[in-house]
C-alpha positions as CSV (number, residue, x, y, z in Angstrom):
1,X,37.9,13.4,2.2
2,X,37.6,13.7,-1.3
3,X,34.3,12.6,-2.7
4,X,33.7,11.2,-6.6
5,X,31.6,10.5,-8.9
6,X,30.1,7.3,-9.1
7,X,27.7,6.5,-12.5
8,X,24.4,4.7,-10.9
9,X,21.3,3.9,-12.0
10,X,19.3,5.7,-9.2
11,X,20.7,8.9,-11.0
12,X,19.2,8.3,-14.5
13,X,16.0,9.9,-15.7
14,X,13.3,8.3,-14.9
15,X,9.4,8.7,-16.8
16,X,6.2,8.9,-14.5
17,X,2.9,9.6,-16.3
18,X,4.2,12.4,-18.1
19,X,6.5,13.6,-16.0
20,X,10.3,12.8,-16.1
21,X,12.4,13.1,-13.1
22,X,16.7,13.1,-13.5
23,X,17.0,11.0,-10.4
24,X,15.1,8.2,-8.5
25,X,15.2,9.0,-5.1
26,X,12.4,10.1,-3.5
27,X,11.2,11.3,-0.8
28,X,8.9,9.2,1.1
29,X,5.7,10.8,2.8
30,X,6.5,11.8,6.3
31,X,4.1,12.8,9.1
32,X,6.2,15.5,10.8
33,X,2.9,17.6,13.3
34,X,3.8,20.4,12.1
35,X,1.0,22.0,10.7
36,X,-0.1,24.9,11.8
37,X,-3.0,25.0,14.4
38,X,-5.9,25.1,14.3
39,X,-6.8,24.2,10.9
40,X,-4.7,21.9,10.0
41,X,-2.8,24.5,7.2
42,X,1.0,24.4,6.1
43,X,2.7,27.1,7.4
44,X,6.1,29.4,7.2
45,X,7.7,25.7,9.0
46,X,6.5,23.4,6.2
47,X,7.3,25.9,3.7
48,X,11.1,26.1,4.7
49,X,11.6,22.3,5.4
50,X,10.0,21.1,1.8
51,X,12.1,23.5,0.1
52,X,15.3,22.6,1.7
53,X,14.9,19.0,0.3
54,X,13.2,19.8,-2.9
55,X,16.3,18.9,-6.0
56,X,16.2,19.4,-9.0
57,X,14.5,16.8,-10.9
58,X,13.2,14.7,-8.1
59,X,9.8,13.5,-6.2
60,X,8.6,14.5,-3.4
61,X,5.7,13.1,-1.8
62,X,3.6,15.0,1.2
63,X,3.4,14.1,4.1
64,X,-0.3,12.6,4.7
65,X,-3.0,15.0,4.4
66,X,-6.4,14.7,5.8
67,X,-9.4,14.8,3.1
68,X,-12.1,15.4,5.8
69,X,-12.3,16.5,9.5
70,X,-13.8,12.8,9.6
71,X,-11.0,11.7,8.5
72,X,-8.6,13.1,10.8
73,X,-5.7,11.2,12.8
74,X,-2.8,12.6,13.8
75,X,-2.9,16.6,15.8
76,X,-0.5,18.6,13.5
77,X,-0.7,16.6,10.1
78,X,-1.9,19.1,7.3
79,X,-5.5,18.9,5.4
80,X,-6.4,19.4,2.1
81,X,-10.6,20.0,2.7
82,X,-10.3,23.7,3.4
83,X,-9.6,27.0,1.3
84,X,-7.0,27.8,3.7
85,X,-5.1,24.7,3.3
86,X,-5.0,25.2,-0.7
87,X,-3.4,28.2,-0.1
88,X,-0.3,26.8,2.6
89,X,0.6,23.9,0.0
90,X,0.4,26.7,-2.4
91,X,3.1,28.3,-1.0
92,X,5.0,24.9,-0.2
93,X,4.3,23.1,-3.6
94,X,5.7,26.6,-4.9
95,X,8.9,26.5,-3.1
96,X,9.8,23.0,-4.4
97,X,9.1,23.7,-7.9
98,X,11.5,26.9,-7.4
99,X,14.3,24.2,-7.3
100,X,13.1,22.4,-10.0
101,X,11.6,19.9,-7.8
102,X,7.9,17.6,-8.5
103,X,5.4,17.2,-5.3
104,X,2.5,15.0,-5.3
105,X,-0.1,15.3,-2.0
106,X,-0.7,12.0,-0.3
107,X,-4.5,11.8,0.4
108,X,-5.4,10.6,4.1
109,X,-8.6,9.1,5.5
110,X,-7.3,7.2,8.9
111,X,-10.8,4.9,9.5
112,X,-11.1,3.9,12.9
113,X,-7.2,5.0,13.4
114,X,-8.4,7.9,15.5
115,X,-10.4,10.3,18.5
116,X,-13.4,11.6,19.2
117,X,-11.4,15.1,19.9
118,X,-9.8,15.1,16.0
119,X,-13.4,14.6,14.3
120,X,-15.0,16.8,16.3
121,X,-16.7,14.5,18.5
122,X,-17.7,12.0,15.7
123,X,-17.2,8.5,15.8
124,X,-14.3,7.2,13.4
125,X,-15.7,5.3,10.8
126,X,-14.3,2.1,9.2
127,X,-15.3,-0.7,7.1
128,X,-16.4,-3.0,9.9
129,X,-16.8,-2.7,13.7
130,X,-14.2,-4.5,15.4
131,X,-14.4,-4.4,19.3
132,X,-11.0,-5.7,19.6
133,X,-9.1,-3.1,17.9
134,X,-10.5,-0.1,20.5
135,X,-10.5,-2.6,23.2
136,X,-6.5,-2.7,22.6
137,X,-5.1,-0.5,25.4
138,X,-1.9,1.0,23.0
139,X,-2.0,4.5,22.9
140,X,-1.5,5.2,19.3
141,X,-3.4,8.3,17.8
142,X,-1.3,11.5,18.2
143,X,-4.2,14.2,19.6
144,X,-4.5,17.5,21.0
145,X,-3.6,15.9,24.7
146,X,-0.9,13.9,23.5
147,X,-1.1,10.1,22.8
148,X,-3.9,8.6,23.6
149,X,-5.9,5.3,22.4
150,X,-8.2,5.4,19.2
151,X,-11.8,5.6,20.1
152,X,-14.4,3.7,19.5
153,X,-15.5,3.2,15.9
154,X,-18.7,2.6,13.7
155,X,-19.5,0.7,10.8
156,X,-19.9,3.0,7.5
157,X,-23.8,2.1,6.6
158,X,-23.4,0.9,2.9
159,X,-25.3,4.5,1.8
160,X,-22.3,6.6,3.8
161,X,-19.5,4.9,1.6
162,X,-20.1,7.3,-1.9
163,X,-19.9,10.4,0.2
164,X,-16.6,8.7,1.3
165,X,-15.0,8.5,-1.6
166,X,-16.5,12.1,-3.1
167,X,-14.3,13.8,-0.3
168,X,-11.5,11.8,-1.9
169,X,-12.3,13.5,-5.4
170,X,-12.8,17.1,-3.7
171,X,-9.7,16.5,-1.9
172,X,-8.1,16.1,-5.2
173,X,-9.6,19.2,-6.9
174,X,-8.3,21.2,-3.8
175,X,-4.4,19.6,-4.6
176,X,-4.8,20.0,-7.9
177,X,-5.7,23.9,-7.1
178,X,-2.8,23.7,-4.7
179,X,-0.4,23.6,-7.5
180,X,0.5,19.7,-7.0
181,X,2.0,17.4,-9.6
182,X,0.1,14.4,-8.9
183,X,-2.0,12.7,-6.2
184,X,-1.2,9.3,-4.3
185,X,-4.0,7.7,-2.4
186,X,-2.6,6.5,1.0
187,X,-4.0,2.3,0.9
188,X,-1.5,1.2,3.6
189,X,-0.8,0.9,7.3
190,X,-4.2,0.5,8.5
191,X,-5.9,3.1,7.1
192,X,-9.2,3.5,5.6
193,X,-8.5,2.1,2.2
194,X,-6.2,-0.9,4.0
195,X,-9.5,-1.7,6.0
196,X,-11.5,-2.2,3.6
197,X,-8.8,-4.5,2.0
198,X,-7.6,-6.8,4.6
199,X,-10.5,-9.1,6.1
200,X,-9.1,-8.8,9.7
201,X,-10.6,-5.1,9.8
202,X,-13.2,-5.5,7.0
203,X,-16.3,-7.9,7.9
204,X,-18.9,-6.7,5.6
205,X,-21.5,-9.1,4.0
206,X,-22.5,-6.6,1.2
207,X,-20.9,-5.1,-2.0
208,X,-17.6,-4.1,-0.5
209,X,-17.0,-6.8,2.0
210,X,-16.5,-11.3,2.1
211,X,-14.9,-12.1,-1.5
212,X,-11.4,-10.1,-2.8
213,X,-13.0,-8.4,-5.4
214,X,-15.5,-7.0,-3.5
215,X,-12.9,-6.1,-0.5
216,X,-11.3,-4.2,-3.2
217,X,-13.8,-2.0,-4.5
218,X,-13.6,0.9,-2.2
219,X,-9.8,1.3,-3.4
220,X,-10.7,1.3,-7.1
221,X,-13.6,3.7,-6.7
222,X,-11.6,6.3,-4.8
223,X,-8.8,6.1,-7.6
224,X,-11.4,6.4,-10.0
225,X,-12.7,9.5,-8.3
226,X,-9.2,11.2,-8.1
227,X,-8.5,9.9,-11.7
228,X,-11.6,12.2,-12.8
229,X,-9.6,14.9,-11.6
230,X,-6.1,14.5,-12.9
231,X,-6.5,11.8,-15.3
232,X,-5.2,8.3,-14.2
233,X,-0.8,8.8,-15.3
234,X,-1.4,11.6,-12.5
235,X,-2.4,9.9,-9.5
236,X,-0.8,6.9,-7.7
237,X,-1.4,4.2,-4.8
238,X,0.4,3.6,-1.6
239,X,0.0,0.0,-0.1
240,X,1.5,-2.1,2.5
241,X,1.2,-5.4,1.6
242,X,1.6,-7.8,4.4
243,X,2.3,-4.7,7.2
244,X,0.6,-5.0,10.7
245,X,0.7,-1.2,11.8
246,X,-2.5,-0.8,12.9
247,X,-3.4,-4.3,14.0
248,X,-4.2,-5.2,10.1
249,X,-4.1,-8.7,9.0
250,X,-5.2,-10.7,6.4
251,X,-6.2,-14.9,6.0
252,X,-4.4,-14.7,2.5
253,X,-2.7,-11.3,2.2
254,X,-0.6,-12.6,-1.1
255,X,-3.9,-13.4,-3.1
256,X,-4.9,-10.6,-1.9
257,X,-2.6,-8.0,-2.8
258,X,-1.6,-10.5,-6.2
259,X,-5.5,-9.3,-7.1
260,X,-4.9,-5.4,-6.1
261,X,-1.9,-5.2,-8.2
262,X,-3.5,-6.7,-11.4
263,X,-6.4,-4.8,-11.1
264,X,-4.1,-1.7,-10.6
265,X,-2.0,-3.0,-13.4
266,X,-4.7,-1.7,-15.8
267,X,-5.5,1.6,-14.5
268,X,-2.2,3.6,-16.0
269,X,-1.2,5.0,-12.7
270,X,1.5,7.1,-12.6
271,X,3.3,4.6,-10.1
272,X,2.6,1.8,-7.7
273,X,3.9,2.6,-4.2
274,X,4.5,-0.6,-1.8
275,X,5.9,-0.7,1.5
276,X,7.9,-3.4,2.8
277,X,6.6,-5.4,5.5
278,X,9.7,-5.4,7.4
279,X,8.6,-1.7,8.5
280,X,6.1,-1.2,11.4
281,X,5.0,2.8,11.3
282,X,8.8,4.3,11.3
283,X,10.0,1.1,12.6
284,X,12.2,-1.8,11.2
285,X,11.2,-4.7,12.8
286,X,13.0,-7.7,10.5
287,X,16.1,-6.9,10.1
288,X,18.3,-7.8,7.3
289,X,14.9,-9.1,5.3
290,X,15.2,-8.6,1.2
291,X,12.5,-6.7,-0.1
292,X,9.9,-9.1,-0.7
293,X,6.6,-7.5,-1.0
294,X,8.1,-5.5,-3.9
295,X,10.0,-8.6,-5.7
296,X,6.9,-10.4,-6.0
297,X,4.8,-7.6,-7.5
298,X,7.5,-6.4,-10.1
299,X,6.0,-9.9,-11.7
300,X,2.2,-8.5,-11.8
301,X,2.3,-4.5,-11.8
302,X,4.3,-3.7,-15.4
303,X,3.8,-0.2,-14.4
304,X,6.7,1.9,-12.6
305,X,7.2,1.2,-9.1
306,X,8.6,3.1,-5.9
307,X,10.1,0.6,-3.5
308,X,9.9,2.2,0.2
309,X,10.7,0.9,3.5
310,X,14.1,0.3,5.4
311,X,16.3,0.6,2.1
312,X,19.9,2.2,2.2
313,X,21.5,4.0,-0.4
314,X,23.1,0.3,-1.5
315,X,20.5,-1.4,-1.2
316,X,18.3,1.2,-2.8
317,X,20.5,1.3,-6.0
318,X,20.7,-2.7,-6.4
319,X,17.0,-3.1,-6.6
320,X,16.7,-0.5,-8.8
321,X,19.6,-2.1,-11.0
322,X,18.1,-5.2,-11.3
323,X,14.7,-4.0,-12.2
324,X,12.4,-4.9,-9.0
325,X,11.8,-0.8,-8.4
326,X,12.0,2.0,-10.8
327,X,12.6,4.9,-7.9
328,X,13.3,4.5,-4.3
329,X,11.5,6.1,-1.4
330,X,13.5,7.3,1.7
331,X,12.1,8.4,4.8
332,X,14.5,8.5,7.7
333,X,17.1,9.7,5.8
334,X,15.5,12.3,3.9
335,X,14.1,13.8,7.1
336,X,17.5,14.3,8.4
337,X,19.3,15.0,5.0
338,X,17.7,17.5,3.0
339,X,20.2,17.5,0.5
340,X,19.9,13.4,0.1
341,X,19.8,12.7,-3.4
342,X,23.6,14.3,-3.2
343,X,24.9,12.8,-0.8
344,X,24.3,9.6,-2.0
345,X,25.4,10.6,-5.4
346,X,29.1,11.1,-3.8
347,X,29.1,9.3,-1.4
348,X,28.9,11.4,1.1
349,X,28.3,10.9,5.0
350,X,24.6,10.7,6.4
351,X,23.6,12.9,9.1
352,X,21.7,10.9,11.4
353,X,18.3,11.2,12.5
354,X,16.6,12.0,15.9
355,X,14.1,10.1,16.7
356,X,12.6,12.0,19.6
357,X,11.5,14.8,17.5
358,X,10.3,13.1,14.6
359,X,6.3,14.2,15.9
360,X,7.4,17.4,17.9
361,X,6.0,20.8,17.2
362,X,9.0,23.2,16.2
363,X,11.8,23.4,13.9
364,X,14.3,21.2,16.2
365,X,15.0,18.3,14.1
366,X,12.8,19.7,11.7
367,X,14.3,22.2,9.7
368,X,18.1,22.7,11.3
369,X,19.6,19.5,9.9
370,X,22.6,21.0,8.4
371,X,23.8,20.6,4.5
372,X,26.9,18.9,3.4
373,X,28.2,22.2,2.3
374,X,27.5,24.1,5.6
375,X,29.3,21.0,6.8
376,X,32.3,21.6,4.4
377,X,32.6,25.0,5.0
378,X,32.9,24.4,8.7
379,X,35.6,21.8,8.2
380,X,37.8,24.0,6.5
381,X,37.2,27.4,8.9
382,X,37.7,25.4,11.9
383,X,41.0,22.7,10.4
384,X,41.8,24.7,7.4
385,X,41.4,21.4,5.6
386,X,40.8,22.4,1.7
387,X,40.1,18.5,1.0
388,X,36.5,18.4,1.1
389,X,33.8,18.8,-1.2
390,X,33.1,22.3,-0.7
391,X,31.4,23.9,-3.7
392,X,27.9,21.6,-3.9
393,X,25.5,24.6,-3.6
394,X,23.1,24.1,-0.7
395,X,19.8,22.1,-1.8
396,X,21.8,21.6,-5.2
């Protein structure tokens, strides 16, 4: 085959804070265990695959990283609360500016999304105690054993919640120091942030619990905190509205999340992240659904925005054509094409993925997906076939 050209709008430059990217494709943030243990630290593994899909000119945004050994919830994801740590992104953040890439460090607090043996033996914290969610018999915290069921978790006494959100800000000093772009808060799939959002995991009767507003203030003081750091068109916000990873719910997610928007709206964030709902975890349950979550806030946020969750390269070009997204996040894809952002530029065939080692601990199905070129190159020793794209240099 003979692949061409084709002008699109996810190829044009694209301004976030101050930085401008050449493309709009991103990578998504992708939990891949493969960290190096103990301490939770990027190592030679993470340094090799974030540099094969670094381009030049585009986003990448890390995998989740822990702010706290509280906050832990998932064996093999990466930290940022540690010296050590600063110095494995260091060497990662390093090897995708060297192709001309951006990275900003998704910051991670999982709640009551975890086990007693990731926090040390401390109870996981969250907004609310809510006997149903440990009571529900899913196993679905990656630990040390393999997958197991959260633990039980406590209520955050209202005098625990500023020491929160100051491991936020330190875990933002530590990615800045990590050589970083940016910072994006993770506020989605039933994490810390989501719970204190969504009133099925957030019961409180005091300052951050019954109306909206006061649901919402743990998220705006932890971008505050992490805005004192970088500056607000640095740092960024990840939210699922509507999503039920996690067993999240919400009596009135669209006021809800109509309010977290216009509040966000005013902050100059670098971007608004938002995840469709017809994505469970690294799942799509609702197939053939437009995005919707997305659609509706394009009216409220007039800030850019990264559309994420079940899009192909199509469909990821014609919302981003008709002005609903700004940039696109890929997961799936990216993990299993690290030269993505070229392949959809020619229209070129996607490897697929493997599902089975998405959370394994090596570099099967981590690091050996090939490139279109090794691909090319193979085609013509093995057929002699010259009619191939063949001279795209690898992570080009």
């Amino acid at each position: 085959m003979t692949a061409t050209r084709t002008p699109r709008k996810l190829f044009s430059p694209v301004q976030i804070g101050p930085i401008t990217l050449q493309h709009r494709v991103v990578m998504a943030p992708l939990t891949r265990s493969r960290s190096v243990q103990p301490g939770d630290i990027p190592g030679d593994l993470m340094v090799e695959y974030y540099g094969q899909r670094a381009s030049e000119g585009g986003l990448i945004i890390s995998e989740a990283t822990t702010i706290s050994i509280s906050g832990r919830g998932w064996f093999g994801a990466p930290g940022l609360y540690s010296d050590a740590q600063v110095e494995g992104w260091k060497r990662v953040t390093s090897a995708v500016h060297a192709k001309g890439g951006r990275i900003f460090s998704q910051l991670w607090h999982v709640g009551r999304s975890s086990h007693i043996s990731l926090t040390d033996g401390a109870m996981p914290v969250a907004p609310s105690m809510v006997p149903d969610y440990w009571l529900d018999s899913a196993p679905t915290v990656s630990a040390p054993g393999g997958w197991v069921k959260h633990s039980p978790h406590r209520e955050l006494a209202i005098s625990e919640i500023p020491g929160v959100v100051e491991q936020y800000r330190q875990a933002a000093e530590r990615a800045k120091a990590a050589g970083f772009d940016g910072v994006e808060l993770h506020a989605a799939n039933g994490y810390l942030p989501d719970q204190f959002l969504q009133d099925g995991s957030n019961r409180r009767t005091d300052a951050y619990g019954g109306t909206i507003e006061n649901r919402s203030r743990f998220l705006l003081e932890v971008i505050a905190a992490m805005a004192s750091v970088w500056g607000s068109n640095r740092v960024a916000v990840r939210i699922g509205p509507g999503g039920t990873w996690n067993s999240m719910s919400d009596t009135n997610p669209t006021a809800l999340f109509d309010y977290v928007a216009e509040q966000l709206n005013r902050l100059g964030l670098a971007y608004l992240h938002i995840i469709e709902p017809r994505i469970k975890g690294s799942d799509l349950v609702v197939e053939g659904q437009a995005a919707i979550a997305t659609t509706r806030l394009r009216k409220i946020f007039k800030g850019k925005i990264i559309a994420a969750g079940g899009f192909e390269p199509e469909s990821a070009e014609a919302i981003v054509e008709n002005g609903d997204a700004d940039l696109v996040a890929f997961g799936r894809h990216y993990l299993s094409n690290p030269d993505l952002p070229l392949r959809i530029r020619y229209g070129l065939p996607l490897n697929p993925y493997d599902r089975a080692t998405f959370y394994t601990f090596g570099s099967r199905g981590y690091t050996d997906y090939p490139f279109y070129a090794e691909q090319a190159a193979f085609c013509i020793l093995t057929t002699g076939d010259q009619d191939v794209v063949s001279n795209f240099a690898q992570g080009s």
